[in-house]
PDB file of N, CA, C and O in Angstrom:
ATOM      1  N   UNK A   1     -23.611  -2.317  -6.418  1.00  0.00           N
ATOM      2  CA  UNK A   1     -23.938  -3.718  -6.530  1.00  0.00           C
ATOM      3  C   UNK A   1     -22.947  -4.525  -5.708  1.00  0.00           C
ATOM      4  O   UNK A   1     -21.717  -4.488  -5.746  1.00  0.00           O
ATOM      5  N   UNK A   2     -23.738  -5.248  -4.973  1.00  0.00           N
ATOM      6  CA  UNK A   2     -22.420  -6.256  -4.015  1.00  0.00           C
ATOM      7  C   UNK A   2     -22.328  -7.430  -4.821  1.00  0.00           C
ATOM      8  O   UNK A   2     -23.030  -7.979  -5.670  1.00  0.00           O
ATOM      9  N   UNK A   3     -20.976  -7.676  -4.145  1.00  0.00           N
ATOM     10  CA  UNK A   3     -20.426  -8.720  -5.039  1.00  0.00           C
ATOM     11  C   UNK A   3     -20.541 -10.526  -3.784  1.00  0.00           C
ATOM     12  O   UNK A   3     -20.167 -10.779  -2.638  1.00  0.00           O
ATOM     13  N   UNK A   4     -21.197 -11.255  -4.795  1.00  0.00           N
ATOM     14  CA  UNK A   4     -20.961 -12.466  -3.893  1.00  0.00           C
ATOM     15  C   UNK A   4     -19.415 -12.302  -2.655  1.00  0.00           C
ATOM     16  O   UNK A   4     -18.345 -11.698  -2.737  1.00  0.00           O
ATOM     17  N   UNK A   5     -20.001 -13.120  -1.676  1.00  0.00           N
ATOM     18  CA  UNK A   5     -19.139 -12.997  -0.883  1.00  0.00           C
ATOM     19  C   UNK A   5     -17.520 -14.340  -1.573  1.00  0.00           C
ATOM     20  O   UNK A   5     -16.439 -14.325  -0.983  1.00  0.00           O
ATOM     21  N   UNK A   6     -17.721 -15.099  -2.552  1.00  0.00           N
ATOM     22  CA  UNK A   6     -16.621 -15.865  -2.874  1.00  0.00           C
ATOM     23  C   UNK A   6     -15.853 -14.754  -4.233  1.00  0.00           C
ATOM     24  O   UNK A   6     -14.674 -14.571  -4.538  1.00  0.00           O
ATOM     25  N   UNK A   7     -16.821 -14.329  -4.654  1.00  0.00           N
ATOM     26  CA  UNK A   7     -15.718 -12.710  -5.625  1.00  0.00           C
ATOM     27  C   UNK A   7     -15.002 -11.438  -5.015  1.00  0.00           C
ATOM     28  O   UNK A   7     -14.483 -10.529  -5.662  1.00  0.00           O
ATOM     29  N   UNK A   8     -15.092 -11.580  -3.377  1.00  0.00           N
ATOM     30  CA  UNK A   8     -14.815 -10.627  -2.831  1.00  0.00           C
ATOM     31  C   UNK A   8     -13.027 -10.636  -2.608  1.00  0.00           C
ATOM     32  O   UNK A   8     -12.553 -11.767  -2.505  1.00  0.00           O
ATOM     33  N   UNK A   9     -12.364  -9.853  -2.555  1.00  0.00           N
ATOM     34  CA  UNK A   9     -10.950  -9.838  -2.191  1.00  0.00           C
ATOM     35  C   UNK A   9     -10.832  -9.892  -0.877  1.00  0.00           C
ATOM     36  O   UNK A   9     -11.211  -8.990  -0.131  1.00  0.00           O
ATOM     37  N   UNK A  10     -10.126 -11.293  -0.386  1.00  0.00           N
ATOM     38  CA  UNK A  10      -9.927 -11.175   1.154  1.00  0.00           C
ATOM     39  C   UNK A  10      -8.997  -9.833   1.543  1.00  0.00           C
ATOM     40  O   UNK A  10      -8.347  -9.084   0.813  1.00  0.00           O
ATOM     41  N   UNK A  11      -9.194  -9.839   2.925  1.00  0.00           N
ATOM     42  CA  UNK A  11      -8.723  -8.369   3.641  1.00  0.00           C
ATOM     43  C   UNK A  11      -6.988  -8.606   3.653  1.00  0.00           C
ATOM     44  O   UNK A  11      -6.622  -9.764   3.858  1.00  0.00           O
ATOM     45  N   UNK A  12      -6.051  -7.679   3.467  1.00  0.00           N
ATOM     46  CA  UNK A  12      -4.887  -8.049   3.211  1.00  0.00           C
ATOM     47  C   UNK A  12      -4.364  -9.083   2.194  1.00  0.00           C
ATOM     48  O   UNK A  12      -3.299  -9.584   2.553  1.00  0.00           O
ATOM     49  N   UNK A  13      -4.856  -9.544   0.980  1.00  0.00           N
ATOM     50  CA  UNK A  13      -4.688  -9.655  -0.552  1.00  0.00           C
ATOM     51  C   UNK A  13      -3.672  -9.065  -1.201  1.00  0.00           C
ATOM     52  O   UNK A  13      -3.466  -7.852  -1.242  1.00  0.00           O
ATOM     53  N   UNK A  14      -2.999  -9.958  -1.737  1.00  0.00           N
ATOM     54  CA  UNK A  14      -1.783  -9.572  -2.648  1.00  0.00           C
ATOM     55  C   UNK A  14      -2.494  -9.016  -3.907  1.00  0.00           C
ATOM     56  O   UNK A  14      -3.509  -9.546  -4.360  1.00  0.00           O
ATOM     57  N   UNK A  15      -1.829  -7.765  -4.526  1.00  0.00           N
ATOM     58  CA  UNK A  15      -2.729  -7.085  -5.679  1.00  0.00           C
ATOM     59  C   UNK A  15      -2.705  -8.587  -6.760  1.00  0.00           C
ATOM     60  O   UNK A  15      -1.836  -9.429  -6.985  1.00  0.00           O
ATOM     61  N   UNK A  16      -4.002  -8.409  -7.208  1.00  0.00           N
ATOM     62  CA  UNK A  16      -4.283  -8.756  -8.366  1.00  0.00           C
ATOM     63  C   UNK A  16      -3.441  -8.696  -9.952  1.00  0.00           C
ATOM     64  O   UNK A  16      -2.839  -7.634 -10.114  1.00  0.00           O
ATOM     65  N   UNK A  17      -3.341  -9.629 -11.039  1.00  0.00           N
ATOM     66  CA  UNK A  17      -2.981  -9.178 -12.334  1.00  0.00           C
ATOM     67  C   UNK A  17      -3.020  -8.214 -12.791  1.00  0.00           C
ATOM     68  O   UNK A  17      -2.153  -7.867 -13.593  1.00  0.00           O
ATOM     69  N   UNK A  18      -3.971  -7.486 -12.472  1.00  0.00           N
ATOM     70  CA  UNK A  18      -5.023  -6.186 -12.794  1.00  0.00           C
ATOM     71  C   UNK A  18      -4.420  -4.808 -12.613  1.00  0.00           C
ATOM     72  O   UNK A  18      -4.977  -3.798 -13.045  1.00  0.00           O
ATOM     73  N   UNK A  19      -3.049  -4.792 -11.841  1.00  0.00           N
ATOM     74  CA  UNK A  19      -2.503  -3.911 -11.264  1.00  0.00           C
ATOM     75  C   UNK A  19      -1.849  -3.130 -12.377  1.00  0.00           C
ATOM     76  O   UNK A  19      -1.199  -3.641 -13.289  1.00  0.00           O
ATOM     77  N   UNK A  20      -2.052  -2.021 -12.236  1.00  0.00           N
ATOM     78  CA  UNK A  20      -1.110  -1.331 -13.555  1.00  0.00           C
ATOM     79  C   UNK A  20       0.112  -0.987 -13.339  1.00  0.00           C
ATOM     80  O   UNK A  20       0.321  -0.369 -12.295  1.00  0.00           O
ATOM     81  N   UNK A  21       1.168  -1.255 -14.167  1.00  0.00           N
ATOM     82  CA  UNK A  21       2.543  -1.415 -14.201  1.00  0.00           C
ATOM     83  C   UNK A  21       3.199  -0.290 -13.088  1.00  0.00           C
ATOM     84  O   UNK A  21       4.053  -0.565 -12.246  1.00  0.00           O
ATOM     85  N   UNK A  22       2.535   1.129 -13.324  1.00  0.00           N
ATOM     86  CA  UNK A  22       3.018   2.185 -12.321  1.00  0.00           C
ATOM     87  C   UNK A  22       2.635   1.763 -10.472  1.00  0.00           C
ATOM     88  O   UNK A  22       3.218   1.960  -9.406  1.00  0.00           O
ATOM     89  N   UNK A  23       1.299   1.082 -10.910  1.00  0.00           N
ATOM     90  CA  UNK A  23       0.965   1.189  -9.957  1.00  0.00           C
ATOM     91  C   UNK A  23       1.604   0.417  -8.922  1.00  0.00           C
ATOM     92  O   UNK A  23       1.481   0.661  -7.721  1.00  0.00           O
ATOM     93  N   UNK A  24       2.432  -0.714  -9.514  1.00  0.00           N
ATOM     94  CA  UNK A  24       2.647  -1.732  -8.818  1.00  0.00           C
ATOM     95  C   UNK A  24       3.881  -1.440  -8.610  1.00  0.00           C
ATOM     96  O   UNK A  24       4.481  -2.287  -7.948  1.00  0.00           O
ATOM     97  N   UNK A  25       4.478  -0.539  -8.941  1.00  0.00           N
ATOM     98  CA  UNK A  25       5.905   0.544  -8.916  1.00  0.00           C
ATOM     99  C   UNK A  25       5.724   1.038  -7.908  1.00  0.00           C
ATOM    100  O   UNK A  25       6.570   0.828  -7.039  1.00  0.00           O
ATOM    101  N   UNK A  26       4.358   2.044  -7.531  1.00  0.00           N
ATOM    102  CA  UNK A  26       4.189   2.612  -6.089  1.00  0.00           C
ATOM    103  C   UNK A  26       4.471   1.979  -4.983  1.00  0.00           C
ATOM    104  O   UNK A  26       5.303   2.189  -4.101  1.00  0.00           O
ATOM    105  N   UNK A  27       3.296   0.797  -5.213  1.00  0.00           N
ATOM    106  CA  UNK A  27       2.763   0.053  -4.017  1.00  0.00           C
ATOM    107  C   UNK A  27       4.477  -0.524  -3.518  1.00  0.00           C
ATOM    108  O   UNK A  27       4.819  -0.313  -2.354  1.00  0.00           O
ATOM    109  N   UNK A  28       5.327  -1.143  -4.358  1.00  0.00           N
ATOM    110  CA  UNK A  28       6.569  -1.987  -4.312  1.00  0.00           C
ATOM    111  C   UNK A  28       7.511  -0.678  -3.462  1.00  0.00           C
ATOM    112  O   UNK A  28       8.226  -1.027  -2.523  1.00  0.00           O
ATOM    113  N   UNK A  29       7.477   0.155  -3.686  1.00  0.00           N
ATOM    114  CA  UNK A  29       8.625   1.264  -3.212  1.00  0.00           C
ATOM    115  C   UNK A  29       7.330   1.532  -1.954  1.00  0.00           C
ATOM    116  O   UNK A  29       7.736   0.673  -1.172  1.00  0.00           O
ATOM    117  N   UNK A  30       6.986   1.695  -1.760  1.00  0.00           N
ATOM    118  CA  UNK A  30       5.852   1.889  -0.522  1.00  0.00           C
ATOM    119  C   UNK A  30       5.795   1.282   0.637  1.00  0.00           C
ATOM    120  O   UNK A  30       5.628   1.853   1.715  1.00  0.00           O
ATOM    121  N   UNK A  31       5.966  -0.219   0.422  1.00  0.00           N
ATOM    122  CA  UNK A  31       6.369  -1.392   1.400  1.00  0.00           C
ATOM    123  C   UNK A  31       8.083  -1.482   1.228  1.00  0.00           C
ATOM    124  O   UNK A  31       8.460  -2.521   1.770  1.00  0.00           O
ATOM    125  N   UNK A  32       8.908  -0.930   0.806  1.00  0.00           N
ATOM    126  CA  UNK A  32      10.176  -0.928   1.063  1.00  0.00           C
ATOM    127  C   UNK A  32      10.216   0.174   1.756  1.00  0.00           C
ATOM    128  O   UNK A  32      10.500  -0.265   2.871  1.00  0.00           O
ATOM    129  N   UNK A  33      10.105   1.572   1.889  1.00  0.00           N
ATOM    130  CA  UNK A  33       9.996   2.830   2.851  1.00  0.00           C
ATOM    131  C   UNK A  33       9.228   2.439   3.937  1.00  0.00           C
ATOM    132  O   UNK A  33       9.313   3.125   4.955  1.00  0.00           O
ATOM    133  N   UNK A  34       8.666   1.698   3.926  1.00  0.00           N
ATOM    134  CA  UNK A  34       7.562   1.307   5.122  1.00  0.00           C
ATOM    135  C   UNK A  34       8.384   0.374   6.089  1.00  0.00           C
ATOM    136  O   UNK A  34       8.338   0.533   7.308  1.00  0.00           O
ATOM    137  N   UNK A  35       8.980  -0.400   5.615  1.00  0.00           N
ATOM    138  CA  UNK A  35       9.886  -1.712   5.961  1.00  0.00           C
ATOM    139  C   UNK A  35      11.047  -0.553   6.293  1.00  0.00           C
ATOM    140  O   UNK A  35      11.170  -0.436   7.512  1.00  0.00           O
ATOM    141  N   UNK A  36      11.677   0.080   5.756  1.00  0.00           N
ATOM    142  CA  UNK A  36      13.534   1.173   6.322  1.00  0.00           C
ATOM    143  C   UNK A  36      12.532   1.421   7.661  1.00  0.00           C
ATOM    144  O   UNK A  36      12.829   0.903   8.738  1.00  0.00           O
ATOM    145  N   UNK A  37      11.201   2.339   7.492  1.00  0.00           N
ATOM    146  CA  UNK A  37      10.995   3.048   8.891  1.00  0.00           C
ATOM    147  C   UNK A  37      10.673   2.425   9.765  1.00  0.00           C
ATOM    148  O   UNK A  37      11.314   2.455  10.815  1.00  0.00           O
ATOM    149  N   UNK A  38       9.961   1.930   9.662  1.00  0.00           N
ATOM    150  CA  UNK A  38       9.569   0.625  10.651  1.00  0.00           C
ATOM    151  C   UNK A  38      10.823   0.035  11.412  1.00  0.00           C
ATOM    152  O   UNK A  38      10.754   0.286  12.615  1.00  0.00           O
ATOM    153  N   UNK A  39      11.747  -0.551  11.114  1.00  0.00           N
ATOM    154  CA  UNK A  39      13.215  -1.264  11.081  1.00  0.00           C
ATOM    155  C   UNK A  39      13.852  -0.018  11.840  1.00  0.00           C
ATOM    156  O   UNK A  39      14.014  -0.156  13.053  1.00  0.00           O
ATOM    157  N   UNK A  40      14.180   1.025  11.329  1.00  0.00           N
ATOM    158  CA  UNK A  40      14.799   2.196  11.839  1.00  0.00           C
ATOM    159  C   UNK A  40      13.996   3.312  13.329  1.00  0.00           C
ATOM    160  O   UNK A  40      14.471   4.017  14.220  1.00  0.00           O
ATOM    161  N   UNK A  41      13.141   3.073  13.063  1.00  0.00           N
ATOM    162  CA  UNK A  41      12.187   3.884  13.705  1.00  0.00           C
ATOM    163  C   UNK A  41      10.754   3.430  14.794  1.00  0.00           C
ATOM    164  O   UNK A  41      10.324   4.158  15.689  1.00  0.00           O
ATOM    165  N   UNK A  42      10.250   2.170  14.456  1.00  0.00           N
ATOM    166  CA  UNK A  42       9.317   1.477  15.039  1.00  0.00           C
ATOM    167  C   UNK A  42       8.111   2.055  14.754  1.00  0.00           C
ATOM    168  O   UNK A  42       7.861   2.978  13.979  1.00  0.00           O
ATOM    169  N   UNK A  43       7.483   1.499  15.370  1.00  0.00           N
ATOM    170  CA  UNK A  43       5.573   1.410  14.509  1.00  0.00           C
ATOM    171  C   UNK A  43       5.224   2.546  14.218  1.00  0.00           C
ATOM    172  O   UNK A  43       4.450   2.844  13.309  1.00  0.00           O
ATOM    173  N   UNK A  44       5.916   3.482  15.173  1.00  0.00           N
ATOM    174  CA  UNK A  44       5.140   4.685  15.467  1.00  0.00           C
ATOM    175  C   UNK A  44       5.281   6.061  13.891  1.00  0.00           C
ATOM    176  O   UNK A  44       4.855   7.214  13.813  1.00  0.00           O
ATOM    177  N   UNK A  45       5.765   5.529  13.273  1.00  0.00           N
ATOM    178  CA  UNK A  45       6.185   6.150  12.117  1.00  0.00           C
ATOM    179  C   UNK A  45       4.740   6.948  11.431  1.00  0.00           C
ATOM    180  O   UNK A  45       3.816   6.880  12.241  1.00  0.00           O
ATOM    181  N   UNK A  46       4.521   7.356  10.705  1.00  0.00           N
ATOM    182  CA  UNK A  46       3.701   8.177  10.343  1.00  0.00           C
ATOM    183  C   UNK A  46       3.350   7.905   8.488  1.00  0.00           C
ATOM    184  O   UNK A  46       4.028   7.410   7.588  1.00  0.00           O
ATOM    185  N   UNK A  47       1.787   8.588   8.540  1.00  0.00           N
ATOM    186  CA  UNK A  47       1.837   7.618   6.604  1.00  0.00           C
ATOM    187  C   UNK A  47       2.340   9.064   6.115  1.00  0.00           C
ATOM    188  O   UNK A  47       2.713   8.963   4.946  1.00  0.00           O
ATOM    189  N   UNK A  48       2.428   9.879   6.418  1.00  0.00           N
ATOM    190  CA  UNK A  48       3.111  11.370   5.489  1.00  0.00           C
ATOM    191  C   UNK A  48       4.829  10.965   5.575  1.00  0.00           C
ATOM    192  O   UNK A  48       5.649  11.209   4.689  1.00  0.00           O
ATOM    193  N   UNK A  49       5.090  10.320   6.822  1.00  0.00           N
ATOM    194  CA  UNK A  49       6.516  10.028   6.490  1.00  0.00           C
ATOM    195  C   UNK A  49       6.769   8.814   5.572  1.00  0.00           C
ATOM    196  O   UNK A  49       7.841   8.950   4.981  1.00  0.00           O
ATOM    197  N   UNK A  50       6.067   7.569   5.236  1.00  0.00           N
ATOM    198  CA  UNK A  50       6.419   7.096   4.351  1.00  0.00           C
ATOM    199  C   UNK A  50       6.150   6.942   3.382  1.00  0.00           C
ATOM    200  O   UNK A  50       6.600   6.073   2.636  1.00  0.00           O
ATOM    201  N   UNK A  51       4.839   8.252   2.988  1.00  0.00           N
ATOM    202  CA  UNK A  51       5.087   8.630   1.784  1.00  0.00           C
ATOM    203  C   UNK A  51       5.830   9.430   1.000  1.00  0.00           C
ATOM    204  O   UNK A  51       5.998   9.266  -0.209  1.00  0.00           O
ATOM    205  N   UNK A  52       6.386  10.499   1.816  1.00  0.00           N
ATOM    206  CA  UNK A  52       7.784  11.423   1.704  1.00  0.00           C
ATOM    207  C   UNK A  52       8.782  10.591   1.160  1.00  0.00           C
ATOM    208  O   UNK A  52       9.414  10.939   0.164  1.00  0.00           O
ATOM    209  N   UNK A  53       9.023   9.243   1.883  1.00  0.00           N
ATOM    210  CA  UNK A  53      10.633   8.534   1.434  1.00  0.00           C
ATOM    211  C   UNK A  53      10.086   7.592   0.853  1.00  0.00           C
ATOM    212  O   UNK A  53      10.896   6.679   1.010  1.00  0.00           O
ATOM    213  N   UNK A  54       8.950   7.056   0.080  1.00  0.00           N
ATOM    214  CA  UNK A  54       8.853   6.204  -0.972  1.00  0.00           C
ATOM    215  C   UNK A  54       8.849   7.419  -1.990  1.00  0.00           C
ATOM    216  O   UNK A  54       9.564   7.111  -2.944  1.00  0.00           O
ATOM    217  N   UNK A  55       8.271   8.774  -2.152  1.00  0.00           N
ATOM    218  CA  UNK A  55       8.303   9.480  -2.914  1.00  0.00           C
ATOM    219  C   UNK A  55       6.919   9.342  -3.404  1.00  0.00           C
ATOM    220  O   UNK A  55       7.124   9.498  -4.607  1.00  0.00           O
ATOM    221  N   UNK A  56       5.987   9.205  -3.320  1.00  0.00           N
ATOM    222  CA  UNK A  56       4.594   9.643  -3.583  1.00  0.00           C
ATOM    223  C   UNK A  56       4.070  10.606  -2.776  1.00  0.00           C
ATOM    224  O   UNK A  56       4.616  11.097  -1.788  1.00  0.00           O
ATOM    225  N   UNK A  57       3.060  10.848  -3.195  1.00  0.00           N
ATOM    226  CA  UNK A  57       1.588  11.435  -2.015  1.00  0.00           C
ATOM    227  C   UNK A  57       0.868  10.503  -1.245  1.00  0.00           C
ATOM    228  O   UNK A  57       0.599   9.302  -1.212  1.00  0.00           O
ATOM    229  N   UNK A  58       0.643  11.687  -0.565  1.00  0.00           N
ATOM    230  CA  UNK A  58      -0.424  10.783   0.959  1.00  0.00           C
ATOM    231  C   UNK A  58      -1.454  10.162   0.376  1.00  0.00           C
ATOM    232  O   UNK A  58      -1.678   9.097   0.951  1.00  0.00           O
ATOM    233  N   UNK A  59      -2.373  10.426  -0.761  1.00  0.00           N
ATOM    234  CA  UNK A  59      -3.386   9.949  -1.450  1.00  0.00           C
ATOM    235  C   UNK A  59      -3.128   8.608  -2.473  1.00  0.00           C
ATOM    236  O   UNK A  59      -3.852   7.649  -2.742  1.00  0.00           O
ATOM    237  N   UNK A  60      -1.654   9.020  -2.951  1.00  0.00           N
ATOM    238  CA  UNK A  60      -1.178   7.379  -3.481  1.00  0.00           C
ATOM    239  C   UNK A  60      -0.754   6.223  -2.821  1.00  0.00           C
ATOM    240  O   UNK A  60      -0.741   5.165  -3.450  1.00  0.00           O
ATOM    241  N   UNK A  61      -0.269   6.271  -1.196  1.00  0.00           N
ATOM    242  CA  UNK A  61      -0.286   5.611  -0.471  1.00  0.00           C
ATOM    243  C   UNK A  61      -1.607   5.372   0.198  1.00  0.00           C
ATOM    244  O   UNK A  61      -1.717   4.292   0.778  1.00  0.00           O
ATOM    245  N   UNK A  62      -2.469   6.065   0.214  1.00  0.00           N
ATOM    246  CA  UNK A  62      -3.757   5.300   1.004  1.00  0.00           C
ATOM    247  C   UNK A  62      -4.633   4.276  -0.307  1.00  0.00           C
ATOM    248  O   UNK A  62      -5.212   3.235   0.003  1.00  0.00           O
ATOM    249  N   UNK A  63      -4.604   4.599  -1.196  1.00  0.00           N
ATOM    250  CA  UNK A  63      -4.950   3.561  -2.296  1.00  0.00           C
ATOM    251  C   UNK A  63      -3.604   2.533  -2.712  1.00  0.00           C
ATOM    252  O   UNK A  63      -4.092   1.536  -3.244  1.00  0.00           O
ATOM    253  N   UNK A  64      -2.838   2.474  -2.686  1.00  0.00           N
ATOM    254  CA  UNK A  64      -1.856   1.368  -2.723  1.00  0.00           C
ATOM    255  C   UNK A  64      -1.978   0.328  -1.199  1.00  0.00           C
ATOM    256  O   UNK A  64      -1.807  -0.891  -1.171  1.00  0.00           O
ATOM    257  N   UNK A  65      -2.213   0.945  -0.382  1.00  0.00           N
ATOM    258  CA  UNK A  65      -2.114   0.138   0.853  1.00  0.00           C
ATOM    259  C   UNK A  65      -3.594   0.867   1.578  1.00  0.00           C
ATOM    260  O   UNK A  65      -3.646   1.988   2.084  1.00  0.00           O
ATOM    261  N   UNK A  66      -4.762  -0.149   1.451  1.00  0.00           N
ATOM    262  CA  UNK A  66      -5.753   0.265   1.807  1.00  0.00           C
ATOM    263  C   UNK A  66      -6.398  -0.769   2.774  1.00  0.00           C
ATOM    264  O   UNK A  66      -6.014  -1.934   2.670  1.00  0.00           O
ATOM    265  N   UNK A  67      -7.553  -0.389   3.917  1.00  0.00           N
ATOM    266  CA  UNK A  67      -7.943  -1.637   3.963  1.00  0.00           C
ATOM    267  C   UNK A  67      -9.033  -1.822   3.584  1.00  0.00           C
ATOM    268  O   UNK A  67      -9.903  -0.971   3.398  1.00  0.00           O
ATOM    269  N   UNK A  68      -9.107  -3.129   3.407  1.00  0.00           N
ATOM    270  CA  UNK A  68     -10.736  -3.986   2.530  1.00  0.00           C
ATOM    271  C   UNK A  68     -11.751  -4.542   3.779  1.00  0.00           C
ATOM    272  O   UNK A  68     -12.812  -5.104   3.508  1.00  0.00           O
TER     273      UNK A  68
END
């Protein structure tokens, strides 16, 4: 079922209330490892490497940081 286009989450959206406490634990350490490599290393960085040094999986970083 689609959702009106004014219920939709714009593209790059700060998570919602809705976020569950862990989750928002991931996503937060996710964009800080993302931000060291980036800073240290430049764009070219890789999502297995910053999911290695936030400490998740490749599958918890593609749902924490997805695009819409």
């Amino acid at each position: 079922m689609d959702l009106p286009a004014d219920a939709r989450e714009p593209s790059g959206a700060q998570p919602g209330p809705g976020l569950r406490a862990d989750a928002e634990r991931n996503r937060e350490r996710i964009v800080a490892a993302a931000r060291r490599l980036f800073a240290s290393h430049g764009l070219g960085v890789s999502m297995a490497c910053i999911a290695r040094e936030a400490g998740v999986g490749k599958a918890t970083l593609s749902r924490a940081i997805r695009s819409r």
